[in-house]
C-alpha positions, 0 to 999 in steps of 0.5 A, a space after each residue: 507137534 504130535 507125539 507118538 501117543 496120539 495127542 499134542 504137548 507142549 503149550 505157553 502161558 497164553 494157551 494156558 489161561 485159554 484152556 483154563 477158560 474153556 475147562 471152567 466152560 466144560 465144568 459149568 456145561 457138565 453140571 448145568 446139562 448133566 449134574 456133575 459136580 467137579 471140584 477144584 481139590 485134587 483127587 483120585 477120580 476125574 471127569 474127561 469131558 470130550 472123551 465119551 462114546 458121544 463124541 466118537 471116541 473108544 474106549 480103547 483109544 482113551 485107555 491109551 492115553 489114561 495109562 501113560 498118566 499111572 496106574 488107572 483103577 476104573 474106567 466108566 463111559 457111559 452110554 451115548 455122553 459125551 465125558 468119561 469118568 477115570 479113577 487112578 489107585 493114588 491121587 500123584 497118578 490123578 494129578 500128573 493126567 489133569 496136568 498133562 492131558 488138559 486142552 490135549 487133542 487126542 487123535 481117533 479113527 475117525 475124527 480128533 478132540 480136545 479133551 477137558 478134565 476136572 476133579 470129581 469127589 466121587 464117580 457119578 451113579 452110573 454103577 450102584 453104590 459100593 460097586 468097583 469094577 478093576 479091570 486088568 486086575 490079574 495079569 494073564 498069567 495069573 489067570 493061568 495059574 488060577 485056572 489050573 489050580 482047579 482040580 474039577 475031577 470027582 475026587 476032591 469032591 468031599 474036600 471042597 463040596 465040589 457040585 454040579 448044578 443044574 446050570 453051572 459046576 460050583 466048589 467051595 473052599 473053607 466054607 460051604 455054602 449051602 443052597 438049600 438053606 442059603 447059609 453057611 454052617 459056620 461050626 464045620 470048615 472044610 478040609 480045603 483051604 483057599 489054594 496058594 495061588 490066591 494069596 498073592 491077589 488077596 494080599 494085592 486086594 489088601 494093598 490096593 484097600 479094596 478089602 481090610 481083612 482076609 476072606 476065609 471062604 471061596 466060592 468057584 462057579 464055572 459058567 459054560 456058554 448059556 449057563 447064568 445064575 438067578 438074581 440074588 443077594 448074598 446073604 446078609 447073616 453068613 457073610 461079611 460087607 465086603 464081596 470080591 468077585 474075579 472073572 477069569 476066561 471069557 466076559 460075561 453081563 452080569 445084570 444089577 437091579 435095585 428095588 426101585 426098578 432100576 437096572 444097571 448091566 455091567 459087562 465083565 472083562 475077562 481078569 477083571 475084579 468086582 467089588 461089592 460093598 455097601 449099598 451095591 452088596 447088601 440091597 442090589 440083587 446081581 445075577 447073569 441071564 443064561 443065555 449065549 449071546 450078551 448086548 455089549 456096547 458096540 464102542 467098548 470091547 472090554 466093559 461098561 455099565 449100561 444105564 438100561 438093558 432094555 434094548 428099545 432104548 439102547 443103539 451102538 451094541 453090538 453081540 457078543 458070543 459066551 465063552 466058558 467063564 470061571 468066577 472066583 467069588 471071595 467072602 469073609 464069614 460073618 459070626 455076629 448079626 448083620 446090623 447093615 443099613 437095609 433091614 428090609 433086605 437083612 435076614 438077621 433083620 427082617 421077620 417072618 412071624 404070623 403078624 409082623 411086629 411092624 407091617 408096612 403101611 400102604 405106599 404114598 410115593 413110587 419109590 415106596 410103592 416098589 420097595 413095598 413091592 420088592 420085599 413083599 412079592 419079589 423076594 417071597 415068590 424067590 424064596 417060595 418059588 420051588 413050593 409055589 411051583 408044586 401047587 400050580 400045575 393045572 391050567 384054568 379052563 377059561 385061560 385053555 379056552 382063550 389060548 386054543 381059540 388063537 390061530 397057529 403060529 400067533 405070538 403069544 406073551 405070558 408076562 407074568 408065566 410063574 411056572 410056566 403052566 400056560 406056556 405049553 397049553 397050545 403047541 401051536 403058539 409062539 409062546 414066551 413068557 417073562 417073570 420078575 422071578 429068577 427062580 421062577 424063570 430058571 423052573 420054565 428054563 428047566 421045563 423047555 419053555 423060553 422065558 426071561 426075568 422082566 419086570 411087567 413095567 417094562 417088557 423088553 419086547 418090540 411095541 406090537 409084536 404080539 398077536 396075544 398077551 396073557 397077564 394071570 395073577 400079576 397086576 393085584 401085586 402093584 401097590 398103586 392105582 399107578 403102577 396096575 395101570 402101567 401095568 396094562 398100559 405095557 401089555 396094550 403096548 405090546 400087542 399088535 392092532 387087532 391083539 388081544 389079551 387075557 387079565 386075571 386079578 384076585 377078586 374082593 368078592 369071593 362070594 358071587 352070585 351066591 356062590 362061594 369059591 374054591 377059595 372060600 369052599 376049602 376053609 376047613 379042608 386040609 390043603 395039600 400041593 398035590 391038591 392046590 390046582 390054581 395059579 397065583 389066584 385061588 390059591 394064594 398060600 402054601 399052608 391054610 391058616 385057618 386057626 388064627 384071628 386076622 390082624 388089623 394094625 392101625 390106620 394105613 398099616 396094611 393088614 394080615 389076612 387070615 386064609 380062606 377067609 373073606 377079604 375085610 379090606 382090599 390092602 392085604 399081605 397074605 401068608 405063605 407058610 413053606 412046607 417042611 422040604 422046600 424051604 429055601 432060605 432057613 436052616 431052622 426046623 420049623 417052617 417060615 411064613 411069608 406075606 406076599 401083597 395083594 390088592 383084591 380087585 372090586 366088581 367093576 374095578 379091573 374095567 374101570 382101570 382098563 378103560 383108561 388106556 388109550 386104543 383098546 376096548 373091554 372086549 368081556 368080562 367074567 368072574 371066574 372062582 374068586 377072580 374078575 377077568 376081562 379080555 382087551 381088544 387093541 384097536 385094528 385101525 391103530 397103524 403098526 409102530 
């Protein structure tokens, strides 16, 4: 018989040997087809197989059932699987719904499953490590209260460091945080304390063992509907393990990406709370793309991690429209060195002298190969992003020429933009450009160009859509002979047949046809921005450091080289000394050196790489001041995908 909460009860001993048999069925499915280990010891987290976005069932539908069993703590729902998991606050709660719901048929809109559930120790990897997303935590009361409790008027500014930001408005309760050197000044609190009306959720947070000692600085930042904030992590020296975020007003994506390449977009519920430990706090950068629409599963009004954001390969999303969101983001003050378990994340960690005491090795692995690649390229052009910017603002003449020879209204693809000097070239184009660097992509936002975060692996844009891709100073970055041919392959790809694109990479030979490069010419003149032209080629420093001796570490190690002059091996990190006014990520008086890595291209070694996709031709090739470069023709007799 039904029930009026959408499933049937009641079963007799036969039935129960049946559904037994057919949930051990559904554990050995589970771990056979998906990895899933369940376990027979009773726990706080369960697997619902049958009750995923696979089989027709919504969230809301399956939330229903799951809240009549307890207090429910996480729901996850993977993308296009057929199970779900559930996570109750107490493990009574747990074990009343496996008692309760197994072998139950649960009616939906369209159709009606049996829902089979089992025991798991942990939630599988869909969000990262450490990540708890609570939803539902603050009634909507509470949410009011909150919100008001923000006093956004210019005349507490001084008693919370209230600012407003290019793309949100921010204060800070207890502590400051400080954005021009992304630290606290832990010697001087702020006259304002946490309000009152946050106490009652810190004391729930301390109950529920999300946190096991009280924040003592609150950050507030207010998101209007196209407003984000880049990718970052917070920093390991000014505040503690634990991180709370809670999201009030609308819902928003927030986008987790590890230094492997992997990226998990978990949508925020309004009134839910994030909470950040571990791995997920300390190696994953988070971030929210401004824009005004997000991707949301089309199943799943409230949230969900999607294992993607690439939408080539997600189906069932749907858009949905920003509202105004404030974020109340708790920390506790950190007074000794962080001594986490990631120092190649940890600035308490990490060094940023001349010769590192330990520089890494060149990478056998692709793991490696994007650890490498985060620290020493994605993390420097972030940090370095607003005095990079400063030196690159002349155009290369060969790069104009191939932008202005492109017919009006062509589709042109800058992946790899930095600062966006190429973007505005052609008024003509459609131009978009992408950059792994947030920081980097807020400076285009800023400009008026239309840019967004990507990786060059994996560009979020359909196959053949662009009549001309430009990729300058990007592919010498990939640590293997792998990656920089993925690399092209992903611009061949976007190309339409017949579309042509334009590669710069930093040439081995700095001298050719006895001519030396601007590069080389420079050695003993002093450099300033105002006088670096050039992108991430020529000029591949801040500061020349003319005065030390290059430093070669011993067998695989990669090597430091001494700038402006010649290259001794084509595995190299470069440093970047940051100009006294620009430095971003230290309070400390003198500047930071950071070494970003390059792989310097020999004669012939770009065509050779380029000649390996499959469907395009080297159309030219040229050195151009210390850099080879070719133009590729994708094939015009390729049919349209």
């Amino acid at each position: 018989p039904t029930t009026s909460r959408s499933f049937y009860a009641g079963r007799r001993s036969k039935e129960e040997k049946k559904v037994f048999r057919k949930q051990l069925r559904a554990s050995h499915t589970l771990l056979k087809h998906e990895g899933i280990r369940t376990t027979r010891q009773p726990t706080k987290s369960l697997v619902v197989a049958n009750g995923g976005l696979g089989n027709g069932v919504s969230r809301e539908e399956l939330s229903a059932v799951l809240r009549e069993m307890g207090a429910m703590e996480n729901l996850v729902m993977p993308p296009h699987k057929p199970f779900a998991f559930v996570t109750y606050r107490c493990e009574e709660d747990a074990t009343n719904a496996h008692t309760r719901l197994n072998g139950q048929k649960l009616l939906c809109a369209e159709n009606s499953v049996v829902l089979y559930l089992s025991y798991v120790n942990s939630v599988a990897e869909t969000l990262p490590q450490g990540l708890v997303l609570v939803e539902d935590f603050v009634s909507p009361e509470e949410e009011a209260q909150l919100l008001a409790a923000v006093d956004w008027s210019s005349a507490h500014e001084d008693v919370s460091a209230q600012k407003a930001l290019k793309h949100r408005r921010v204060k800070h309760y207890g502590f400051e945080f400080r954005y021009d050197n992304n630290n606290v000044d832990k010697d001087k609190p702020l006259p304002a304390c946490l309000p009152g009306e946050c106490l009652p959720v810190l004391e729930r947070c301390l109950r529920d063992g999300h946190i096991n000692i009280m924040p003592d600085q609150l950050t507030i930042n207010q998101y209007e509907s196209g407003q984000g904030i880049p990718p970052h992590v917070d920093t390991h020296s000014a505040f503690e393990d634990t991180i709370l975020s809670l999201s009030l007003g609308a819902k928003a994506v927030m986008e987790f990406r590890h230094p492997d390449g992997r990226v998990v977009a978990v949508v925020l519920p309004s009134r839910s709370l994030l909470v950040m430990k571990g791995e997920s706090r300390y190696l994953w950068t988070h971030g929210i793309t401004p824009r005004k629409f997000d991707l949301v599963p089309a199943c799943e009004s409230q949230s969900a991690a999607l294992a993607s954001p690439d939408v080539r390969t997600q189906s069932g999303l749907t858009l949905s429209k920003r509202g105004t969101r404030t974020s109340f983001t708790f920390r506790k003050i950190r007074h000794e060195r962080c001594r986490c378990a990631f120092p190649s994340a940890c600035d308490s960690q990490r060094t940023t002298s001349p010769s590192p005491a330990s520089p890494p090795s060149l990478p056998c692995c692709r793991a490696d190969a994007a650890l490498l690649e985060e620290e020493y390229v994605h993390r420097v052009y972030d940090a370095i992003a607003s005095h990079f910017s400063s030196t690159r603002h002349s155009p290369w003449p060969h790069v104009c020429q191939f932008l202005n020879l492109l017919a009006p209204g062509s589709v042109l693809a800058d992946v790899g933009c930095g600062n966006g000097k190429y973007l505005g070239v052609n008024p003509e184009l459609v131009a978009v450009g992408c950059d792994r660097s947030g920081a980097l992509v807020q400076i285009c936002a800023d400009r008026g160009f239309h840019a967004f975060v990507s990786d060059a692996l994996s560009v979020p844009l359909r196959t053949a859509s662009c009549d001309a891709c430009i990729s300058i100073a990007v592919i010498h970055h990939f640590s293997t002979q792998e990656r920089r041919l993925a690399a092209v392959r992903e611009l061949v790809r976007l190309l339409k047949p017949g579309g042509q694109a334009l590669v710069y990479v930093w040439a081995f030979e700095q001298e050719y046809n006895k001519q030396k490069s601007k590069y080389l010419k420079d050695h003993n003149r002093d450099s300033s921005p105002t006088q670096n032209s050039s992108k991430k080629t020529q000029e591949p420093h801040g500061e020349p450091d003319t005065q030390r001796h290059s430093y070669y570490p011993a067998e695989d190690k990669l090597s430091v080289h001494t700038n402006r002059t010649a290259f001794n091996s084509q595995d190299l990190l470069v440093p970047w000394h940051l100009k006294e006014g620009n430095n971003d990520t230290s309070g400390c008086s003198s500047a930071p050196v950071f070494h970003r890595y390059y792989h310097v291209f020999q004669q012939g070694e770009l065509e050779q790489l380029c000649s390996q996709v499959a469907g395009v031709k080297v159309k030219s090739s040229y050195h151009d001041q210390g850099n080879w470069c070719v133009v590729l023709e994708k094939d015009p007799s390729l049919q349209m995908i």
